[in-house]
N, C-alpha and C positions, 0 to 999 in steps of 0.2 A: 739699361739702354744708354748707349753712349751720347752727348750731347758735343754739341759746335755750338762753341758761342762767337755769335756776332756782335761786331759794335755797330750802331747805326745813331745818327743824330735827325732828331724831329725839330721840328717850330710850333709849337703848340701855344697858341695866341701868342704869338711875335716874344716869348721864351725858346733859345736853343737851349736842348736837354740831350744828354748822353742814355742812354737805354741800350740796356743788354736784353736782344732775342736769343734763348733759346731754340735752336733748330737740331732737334732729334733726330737720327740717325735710327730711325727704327724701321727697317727692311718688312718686319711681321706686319704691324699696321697701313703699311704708307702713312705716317706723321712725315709733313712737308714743313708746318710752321706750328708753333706754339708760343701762344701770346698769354697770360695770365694779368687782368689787372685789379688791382684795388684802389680806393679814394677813401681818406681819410675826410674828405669834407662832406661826402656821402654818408659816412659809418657816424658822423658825429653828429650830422643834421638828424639821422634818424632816433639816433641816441637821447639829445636834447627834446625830441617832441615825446618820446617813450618817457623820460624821468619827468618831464611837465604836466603831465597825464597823470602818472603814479601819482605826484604830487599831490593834483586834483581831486583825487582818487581816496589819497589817504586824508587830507582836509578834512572834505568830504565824509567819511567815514568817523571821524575824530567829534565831527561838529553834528551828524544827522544819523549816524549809524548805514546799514547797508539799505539805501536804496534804489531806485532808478539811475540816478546820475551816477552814483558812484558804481554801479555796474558797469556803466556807459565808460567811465573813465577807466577802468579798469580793463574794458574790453579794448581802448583807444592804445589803451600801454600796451597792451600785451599785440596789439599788430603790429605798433613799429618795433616791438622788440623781435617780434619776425624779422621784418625788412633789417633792425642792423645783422642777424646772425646770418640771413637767406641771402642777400645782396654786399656780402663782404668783398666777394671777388667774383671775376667775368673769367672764365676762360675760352680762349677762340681757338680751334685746332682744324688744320686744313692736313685733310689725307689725300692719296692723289684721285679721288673720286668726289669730296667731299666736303662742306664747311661743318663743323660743332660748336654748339653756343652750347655753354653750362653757367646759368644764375643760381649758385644756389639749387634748392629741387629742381629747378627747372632746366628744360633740357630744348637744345633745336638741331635739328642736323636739315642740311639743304643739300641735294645733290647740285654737281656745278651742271649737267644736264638739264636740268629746271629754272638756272639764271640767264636770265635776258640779258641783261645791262648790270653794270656798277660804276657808283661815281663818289665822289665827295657828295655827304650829304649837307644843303645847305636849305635850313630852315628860319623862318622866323625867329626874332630872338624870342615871343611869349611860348613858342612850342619849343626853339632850341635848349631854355632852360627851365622847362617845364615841369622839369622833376626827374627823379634818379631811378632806376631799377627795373621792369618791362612794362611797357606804355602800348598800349594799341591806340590808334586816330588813326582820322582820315586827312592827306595831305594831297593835293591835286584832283581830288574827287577819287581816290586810290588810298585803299586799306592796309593800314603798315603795323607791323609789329617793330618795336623798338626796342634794345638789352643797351643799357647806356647809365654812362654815369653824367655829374654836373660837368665837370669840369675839361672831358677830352673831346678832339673830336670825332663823327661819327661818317661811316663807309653806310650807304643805303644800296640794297638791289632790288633789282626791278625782277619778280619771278615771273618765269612764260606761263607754270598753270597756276590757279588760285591753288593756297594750303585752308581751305576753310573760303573763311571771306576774307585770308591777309595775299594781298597784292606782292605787298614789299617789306621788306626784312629792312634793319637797320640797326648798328652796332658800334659802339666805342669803339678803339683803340689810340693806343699810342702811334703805330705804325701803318696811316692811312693812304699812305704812298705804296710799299710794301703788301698792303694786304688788296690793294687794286689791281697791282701789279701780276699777284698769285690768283687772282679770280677772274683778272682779263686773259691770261696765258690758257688759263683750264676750260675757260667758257667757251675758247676757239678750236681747243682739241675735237 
């Protein structure tokens, strides 16, 4: 599959950064945009509370043998070591029908027939930096799924039918101009 690369420049908290889109040329799928992201402050938070845990863990074990707690700590390691290998990288992929969110196992596709509205999403800072990876809450009396890392920021839509009981979708990226851009143009076809 032949690639075009674009250059685009972002402001990402009052930082200009250069960033390379990939924009696939793939006629099979309709792939429009491809966005792939990672965060090392993400991989590392989850990494430090996984090895503090072990630590816990193996104390624990050293001073009591196996019991309750050190199960507990054991089980604590072994989730963030989920979260660092599951929440390594985000990929976003818009077909001409389509959005796709991939965390890790996890998987969302939204048709653009089902989005109402898309805007910058703008939260509180205690839910803005409330943590890394997929988050469900409730924000305006309205049920949101969130794929988000700490550090970027996040594109929210509003869906016309519920998916479950989630309202609204909400998503990192580097390119939140851009990927509004591709969801306002589609949502009007």
């Amino acid at each position: 599959m032949p690639l075009v690369y674009d250059t685009a420049y972002s402001r990402v908290y009052g930082e200009r950064s250069k960033v390379e889109i990939s924009i696939p040329m793939d006629k099979k799928n309709n792939l429009i945009y491809s966005e792939k992201l990672t965060s090392w402050r993400t991989t590392r938070l989850f990494l430090v509370l996984a090895l503090i845990f072990f630590a816990l863990f193996f104390w624990r074990e050293v001073h009591n043998g196996m019991d309750m707690p050190s199960i507990i700590f054991i089980c604590i390691s072994g989730f963030f070591m989920f979260y660092v290998v599951n929440y390594r990288a985000l990929q976003i992929k818009f077909t001409s029908d389509s959005l796709q969110l991939i965390f890790g196992i996890f998987h969302w596709s939204e048709h653009f027939t089902n989005i109402e509205a898309c805007s910058l999403d703008r939260l509180p800072m205690i839910n803005e930096k409330g943590g890394a990876g997929i988050h469900f809450m409730m924000v305006h009396h309205r049920y949101r799924v969130s794929f988000n890392f700490l550090e970027y920021p996040r594109v929210v839509m509003a869906l016309k039918k519920k998916r479950g009981w989630v309202q609204e979708l909400s998503f990192s990226t580097r390119q939140p101009e851009e990927i509004i851009r591709i969801i306002s143009e589609n949502i009007r076809k």
